[in-house]
C-alpha positions in Angstrom: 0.0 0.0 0.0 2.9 2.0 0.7 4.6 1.5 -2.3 1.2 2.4 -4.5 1.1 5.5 -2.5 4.7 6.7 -3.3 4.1 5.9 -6.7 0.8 8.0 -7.0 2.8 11.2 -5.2 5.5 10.7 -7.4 3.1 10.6 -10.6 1.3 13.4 -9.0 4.9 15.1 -8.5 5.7 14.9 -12.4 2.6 15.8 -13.9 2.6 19.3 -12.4 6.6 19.8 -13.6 5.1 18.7 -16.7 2.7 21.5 -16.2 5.3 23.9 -15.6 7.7 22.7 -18.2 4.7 23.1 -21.2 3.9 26.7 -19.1 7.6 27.6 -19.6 7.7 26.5 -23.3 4.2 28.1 -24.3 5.8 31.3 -24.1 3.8 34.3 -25.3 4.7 36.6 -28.0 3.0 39.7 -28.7 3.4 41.6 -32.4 2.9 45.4 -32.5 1.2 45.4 -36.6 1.1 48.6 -37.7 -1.2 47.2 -40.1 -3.5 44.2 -40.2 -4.8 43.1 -43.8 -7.8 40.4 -43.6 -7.8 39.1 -47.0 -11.4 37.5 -47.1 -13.2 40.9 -46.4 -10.7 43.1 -48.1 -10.2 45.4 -44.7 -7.4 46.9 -43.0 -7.3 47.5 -39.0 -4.3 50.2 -37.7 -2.4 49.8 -34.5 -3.2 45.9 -33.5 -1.5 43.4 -31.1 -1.3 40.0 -31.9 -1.1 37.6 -29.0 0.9 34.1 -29.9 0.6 31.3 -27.6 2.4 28.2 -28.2 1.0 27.3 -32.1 -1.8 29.5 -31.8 -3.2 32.9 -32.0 -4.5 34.2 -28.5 -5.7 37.3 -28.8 -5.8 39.7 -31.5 -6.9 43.6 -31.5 -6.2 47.5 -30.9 -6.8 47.2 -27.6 -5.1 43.8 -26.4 -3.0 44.1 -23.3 0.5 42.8 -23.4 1.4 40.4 -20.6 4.3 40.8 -18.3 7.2 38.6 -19.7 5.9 38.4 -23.0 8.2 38.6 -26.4 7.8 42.1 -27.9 8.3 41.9 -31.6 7.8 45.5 -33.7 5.9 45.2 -36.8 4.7 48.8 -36.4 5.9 50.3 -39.4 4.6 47.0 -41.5 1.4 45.5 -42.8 1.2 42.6 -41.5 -1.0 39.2 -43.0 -1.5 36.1 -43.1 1.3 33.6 -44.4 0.8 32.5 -48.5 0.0 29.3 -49.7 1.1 28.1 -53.1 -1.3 24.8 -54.3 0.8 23.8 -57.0 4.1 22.9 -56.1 6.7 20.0 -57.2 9.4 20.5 -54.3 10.8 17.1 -54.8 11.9 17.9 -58.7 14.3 20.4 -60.0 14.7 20.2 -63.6 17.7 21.3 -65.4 16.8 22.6 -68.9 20.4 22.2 -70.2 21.0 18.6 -69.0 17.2 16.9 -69.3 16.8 18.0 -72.9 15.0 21.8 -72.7 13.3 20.8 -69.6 12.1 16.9 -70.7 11.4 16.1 -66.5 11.0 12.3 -67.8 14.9 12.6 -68.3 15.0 14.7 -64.5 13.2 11.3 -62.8 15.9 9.1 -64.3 18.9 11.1 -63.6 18.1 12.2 -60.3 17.1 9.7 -57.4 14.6 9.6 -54.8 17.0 10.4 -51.7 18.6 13.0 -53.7 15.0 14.6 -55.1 14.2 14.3 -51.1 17.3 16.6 -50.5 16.1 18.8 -53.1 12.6 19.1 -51.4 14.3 20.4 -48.2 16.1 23.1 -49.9 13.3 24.3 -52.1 11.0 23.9 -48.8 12.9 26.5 -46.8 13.4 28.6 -49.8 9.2 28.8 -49.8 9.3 29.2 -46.3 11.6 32.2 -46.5 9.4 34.2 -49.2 6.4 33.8 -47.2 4.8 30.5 -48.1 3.6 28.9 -45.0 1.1 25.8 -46.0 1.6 24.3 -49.9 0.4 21.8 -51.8 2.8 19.6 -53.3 0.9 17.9 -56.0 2.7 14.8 -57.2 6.4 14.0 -58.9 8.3 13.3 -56.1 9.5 10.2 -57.3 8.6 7.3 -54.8 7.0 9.5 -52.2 10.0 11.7 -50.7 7.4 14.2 -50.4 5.8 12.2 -47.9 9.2 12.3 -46.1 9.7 15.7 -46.8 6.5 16.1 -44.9 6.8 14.0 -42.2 10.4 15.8 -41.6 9.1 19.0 -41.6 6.1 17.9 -39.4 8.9 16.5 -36.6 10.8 20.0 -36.8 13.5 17.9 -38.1 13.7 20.9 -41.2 12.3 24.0 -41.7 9.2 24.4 -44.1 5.9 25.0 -44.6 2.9 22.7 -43.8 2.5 20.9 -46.7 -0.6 18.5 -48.4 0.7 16.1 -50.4 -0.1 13.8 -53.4 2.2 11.0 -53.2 2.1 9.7 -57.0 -0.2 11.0 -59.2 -2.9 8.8 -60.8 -3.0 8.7 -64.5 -3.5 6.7 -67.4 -1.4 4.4 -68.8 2.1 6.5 -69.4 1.1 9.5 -67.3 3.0 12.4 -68.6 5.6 10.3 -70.6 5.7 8.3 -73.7 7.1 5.0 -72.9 9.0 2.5 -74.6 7.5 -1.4 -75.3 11.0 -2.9 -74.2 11.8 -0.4 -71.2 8.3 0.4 -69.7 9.1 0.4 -66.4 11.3 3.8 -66.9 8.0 5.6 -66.2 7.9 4.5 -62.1 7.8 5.2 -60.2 6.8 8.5 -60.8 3.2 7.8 -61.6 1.2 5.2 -60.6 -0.7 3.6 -63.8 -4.5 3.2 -63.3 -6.9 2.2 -66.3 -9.5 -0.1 -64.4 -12.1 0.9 -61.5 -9.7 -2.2 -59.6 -6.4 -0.2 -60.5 -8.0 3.4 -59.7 -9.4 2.0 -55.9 -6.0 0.3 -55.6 -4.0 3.5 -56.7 -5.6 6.0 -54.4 -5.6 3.6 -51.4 -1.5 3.3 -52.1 -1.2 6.9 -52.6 -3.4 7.3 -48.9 -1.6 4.1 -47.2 1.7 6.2 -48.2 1.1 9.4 -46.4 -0.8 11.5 -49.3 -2.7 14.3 -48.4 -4.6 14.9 -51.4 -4.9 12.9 -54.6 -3.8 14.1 -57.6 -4.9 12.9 -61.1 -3.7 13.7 -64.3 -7.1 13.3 -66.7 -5.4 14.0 -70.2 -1.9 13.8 -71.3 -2.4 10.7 -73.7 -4.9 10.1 -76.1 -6.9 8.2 -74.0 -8.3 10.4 -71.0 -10.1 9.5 -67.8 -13.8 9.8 -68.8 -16.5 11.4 -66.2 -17.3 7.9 -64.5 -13.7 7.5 -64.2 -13.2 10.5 -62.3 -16.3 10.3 -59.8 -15.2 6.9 -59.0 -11.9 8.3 -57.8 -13.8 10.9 -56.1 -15.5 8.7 -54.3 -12.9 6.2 -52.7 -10.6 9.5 -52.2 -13.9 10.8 -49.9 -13.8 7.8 -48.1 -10.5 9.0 -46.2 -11.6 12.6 -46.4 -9.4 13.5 -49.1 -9.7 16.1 -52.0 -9.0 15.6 -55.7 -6.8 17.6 -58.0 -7.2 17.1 -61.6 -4.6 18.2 -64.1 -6.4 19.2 -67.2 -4.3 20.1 -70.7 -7.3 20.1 -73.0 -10.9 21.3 -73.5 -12.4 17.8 -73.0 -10.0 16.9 -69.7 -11.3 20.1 -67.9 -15.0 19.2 -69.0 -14.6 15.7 -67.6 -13.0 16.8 -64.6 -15.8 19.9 -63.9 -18.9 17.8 -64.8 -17.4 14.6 -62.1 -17.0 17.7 -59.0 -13.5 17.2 -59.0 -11.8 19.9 -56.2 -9.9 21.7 -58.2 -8.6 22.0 -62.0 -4.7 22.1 -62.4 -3.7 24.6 -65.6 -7.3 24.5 -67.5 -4.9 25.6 -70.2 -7.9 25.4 -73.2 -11.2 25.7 -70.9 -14.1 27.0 -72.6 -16.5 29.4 -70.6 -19.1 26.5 -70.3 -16.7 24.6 -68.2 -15.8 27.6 -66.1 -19.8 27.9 -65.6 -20.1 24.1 -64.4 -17.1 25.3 -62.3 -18.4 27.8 -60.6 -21.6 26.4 -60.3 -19.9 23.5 -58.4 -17.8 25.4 -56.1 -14.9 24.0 -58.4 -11.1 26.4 -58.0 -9.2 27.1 -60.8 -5.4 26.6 -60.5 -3.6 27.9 -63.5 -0.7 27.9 -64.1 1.6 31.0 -65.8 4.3 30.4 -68.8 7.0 32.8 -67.2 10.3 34.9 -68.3 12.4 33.1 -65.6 11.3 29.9 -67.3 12.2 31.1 -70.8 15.3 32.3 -70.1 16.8 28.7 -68.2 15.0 27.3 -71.0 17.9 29.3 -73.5 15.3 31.5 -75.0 13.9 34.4 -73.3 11.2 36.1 -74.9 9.4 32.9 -76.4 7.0 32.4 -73.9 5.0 35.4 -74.1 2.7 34.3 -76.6 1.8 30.8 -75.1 1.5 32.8 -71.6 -0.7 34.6 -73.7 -3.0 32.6 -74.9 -2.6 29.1 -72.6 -2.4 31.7 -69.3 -3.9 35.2 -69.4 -7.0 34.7 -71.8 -8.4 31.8 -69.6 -7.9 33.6 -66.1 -9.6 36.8 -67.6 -12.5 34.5 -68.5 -12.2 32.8 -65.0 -12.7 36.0 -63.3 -15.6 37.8 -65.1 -17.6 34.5 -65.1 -16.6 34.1 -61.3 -14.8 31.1 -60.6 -12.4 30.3 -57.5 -8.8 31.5 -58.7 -6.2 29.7 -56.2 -2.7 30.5 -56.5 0.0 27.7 -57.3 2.0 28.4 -60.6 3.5 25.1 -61.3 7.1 25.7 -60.6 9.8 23.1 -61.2 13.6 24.5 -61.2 16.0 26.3 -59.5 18.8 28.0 -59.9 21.5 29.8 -57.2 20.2 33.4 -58.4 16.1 32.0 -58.3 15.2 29.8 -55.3 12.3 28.0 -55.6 10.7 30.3 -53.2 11.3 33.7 -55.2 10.2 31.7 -58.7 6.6 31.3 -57.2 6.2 34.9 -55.8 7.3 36.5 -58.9 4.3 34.9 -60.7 2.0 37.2 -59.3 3.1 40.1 -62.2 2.0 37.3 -64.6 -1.6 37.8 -62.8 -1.1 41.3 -62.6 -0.1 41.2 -66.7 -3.9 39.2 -66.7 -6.0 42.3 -65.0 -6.6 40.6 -61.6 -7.5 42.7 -59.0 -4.9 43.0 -56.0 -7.5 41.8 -53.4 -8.8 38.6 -55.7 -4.6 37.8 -56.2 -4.2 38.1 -52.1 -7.3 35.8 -52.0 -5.7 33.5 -53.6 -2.5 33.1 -52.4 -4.4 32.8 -48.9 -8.3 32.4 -48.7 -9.1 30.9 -51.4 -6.1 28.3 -51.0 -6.9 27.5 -47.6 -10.4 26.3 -48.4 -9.6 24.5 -51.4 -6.9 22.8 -49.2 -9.3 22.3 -46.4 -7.3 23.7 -43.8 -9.4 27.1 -43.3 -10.1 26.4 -39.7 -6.6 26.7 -38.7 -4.2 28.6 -41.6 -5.2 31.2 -44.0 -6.6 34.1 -41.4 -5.4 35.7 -38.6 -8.0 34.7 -35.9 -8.1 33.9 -32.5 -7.7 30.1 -32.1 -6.1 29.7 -35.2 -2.4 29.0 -36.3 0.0 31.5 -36.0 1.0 31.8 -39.7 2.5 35.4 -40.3 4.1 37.3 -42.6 5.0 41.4 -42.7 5.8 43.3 -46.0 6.5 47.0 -46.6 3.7 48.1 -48.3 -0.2 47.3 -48.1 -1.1 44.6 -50.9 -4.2 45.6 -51.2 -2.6 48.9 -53.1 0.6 46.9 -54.4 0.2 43.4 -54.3 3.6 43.4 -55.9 5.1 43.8 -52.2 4.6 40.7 -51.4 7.7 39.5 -53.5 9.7 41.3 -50.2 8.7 39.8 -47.2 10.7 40.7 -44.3 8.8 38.7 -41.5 7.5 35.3 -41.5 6.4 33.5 -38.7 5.0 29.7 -38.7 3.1 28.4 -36.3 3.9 30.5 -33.4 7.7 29.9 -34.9 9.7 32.9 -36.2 11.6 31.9 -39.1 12.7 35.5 -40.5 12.7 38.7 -39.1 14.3 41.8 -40.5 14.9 40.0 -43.8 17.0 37.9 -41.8 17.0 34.1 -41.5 16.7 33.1 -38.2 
């Protein structure tokens, strides 16, 4: 009896130096914003104070009190917002235009391997977490799921970078995005995983989910043979068994009608979508991801100036339509190099000129490089605002977006959950 009572003191005795030890690490930190943007409503408040706690947001307004002991960081003289998502990103492939024939990324997957693709996904992971990208969406070729363990390392603090959602593999048809060869077909994995049945499209998704994906991603129309309506809505389905969201990359007219008429989450590129599409889209609460044809691009590519016309017409013309009719624009523009002078992170800010070049409005940009994003990635109850309860995902520029949404290419602050990562420009 003795002994059980020394062992419940002694319980007793750790749980409250537990106590103390998690009071100790939830330290607060309170931000003096000069400015607060909310990007949903459009609205900026003056003179706030943002309490941090731990991962979260405590308390947020002009007339919050700051607690004895608690961090003081200045953001007086900045505007200060919510951290940027990015829903297209391939962080675990860096092509190299010179060596993989003009940017051919079937040569990148069999030059480079997984582990070092993995490597590759840490650097260009703190690169976006440096420019202000604090939750992406990593949708698919990262060879045999190192964005999984890109994720999983990030998640364990074991390297710096955003939250991410992954895909795991992406789901296509026979070949994916390559055209293989009868007497070397296994060159295409395992980049893809292959998927022309109902049996192989349950079995592909529920590898992709068993594997750590996030989201699925499915690539409806790169051969000549596409994924028809039923096809689609029968991935849906088994991916909304686990409470996952589908991603559909659409090249064509036809792809993006399949994948809008099925209620698919979101269509990647809709590089050729006709305005009836973009009606089914809106109607069905369907985002738009497309996806720029950019300078940087041309120029590694050895010929600057030649994308201007397929940017044009693949780019601009279909996000003009997109916004008139009213569709959900998310940001994510599809980058997949990197060089010393462009880190991954710069490469995907820069891409909002190419939607300033298209007309959109500063506020409908900001929404989707935040709002928008977070609901398409289903994460709005915790990222993509600053409100009280939420994650503390913040960023501080110079200027107010809402005026010059160009700013955002010069963040100076970035905090992730709770976590400063950059202040003063400065890596921390």
């Amino acid at each position: 009896m003795k002994l059980i009572n020394l062992l419940q003191r002694t319980l007793a005795a750790l749980f409250i130096l537990l106590c103390f030890v998690f009071i100790a690490d939830a330290q607060i930190i309170a931000i003096r914003a000069g400015k607060i943007v909310d990007p949903e409503t459009g609205t900026t408040a003056i003179n706030q104070i943002i309490l941090v706690e731990g991962q979260n947001i405590k308390a947020i307004g002009a007339d919050v009190k700051i607690p004895a002991g608690a961090t003081i960081i200045d953001l007086s003289k900045q505007i200060v917002l919510p951290g940027l998502f990015d829903a297209h990103t391939h962080l675990c492939m860096n092509v190299q235009y010179k060596r993989d024939g003009g940017g051919n990324y079937y040569i990148t997957t069999l030059l480079d391997s997984n582990a070092f693709r993995a490597i590759q996904g840490v650097a260009n992971a703190r690169s976006m977490l440096e420019y202000g990208f604090t939750t992406v969406r990593d949708v698919g070729n990262a060879g045999n799921y190192a964005d999984t363990d890109l994720r999983r390392a990030i998640e364990q603090g074991i390297v710096p970078g955003p939250t991410i959602i992954n895909a795991g593999r992406i789901i296509a048809p026979y070949g994916g995005q390559f055209q293989m060869q009868p007497d070397k077909p296994e060159l295409g994995n395992p980049e893809y995983l292959y998927a022309d049945t109902r049996d192989e499209l349950k079995k592909a998704v529920r590898l992709n989910i068993h594997y750590g994906a996030r989201v699925i991603k499915i690539v409806v129309d790169d051969q000549r043979y596409i994924y028809s309506v039923d096809d689609i809505k029968f991935v849906i389905e088994e991916a909304r068994l686990a409470g996952l969201k589908v991603a559909a990359h659409c090249s064509t007219e036809k792809g993006a009608r399949n994948a809008a008429e099925a209620g698919v989450d979101s269509i990647e590129h809709g590089l050729k979508i006709n305005n009836e599409t973009l009606e089914i889209a809106k109607s069905k609460n369907i985002a738009l991801v497309p996806t720029p044809y950019t300078e940087n691009e041309a120029r590694e590519n050895g010929a600057p100036g030649s994308y201007k016309e397929t940017n044009e017409k693949l780019f601009i013309e279909p996000v003009k339509r997109a916004y008139k009719i009213g569709v959900t624009l998310v940001f994510g523009p599809d980058v997949g190099f990197t060089t010393k002078e462009y880190p991954r992170g710069r490469l995907s800010i820069e891409t909002i000129d190419n939607w300033k070049e298209a007309g959109i409005p500063p506020l409908t940009i900001l929404q989707a490089l935040t709002s928008n994003a977070a609901k398409l990635l289903g994460v709005e109850k915790t990222r993509g605002a600053l409100r009280v309860g939420m994650r503390a995902d913040i960023i501080a520029v110079g200027d107010n977006p809402l005026d010059k949404i160009e700013t955002l290419e010069n963040v100076s602050f970035v905090m992730k959950s709770g976590k400063v990562f950059k202040q003063n420009s400065v890596i921390k």
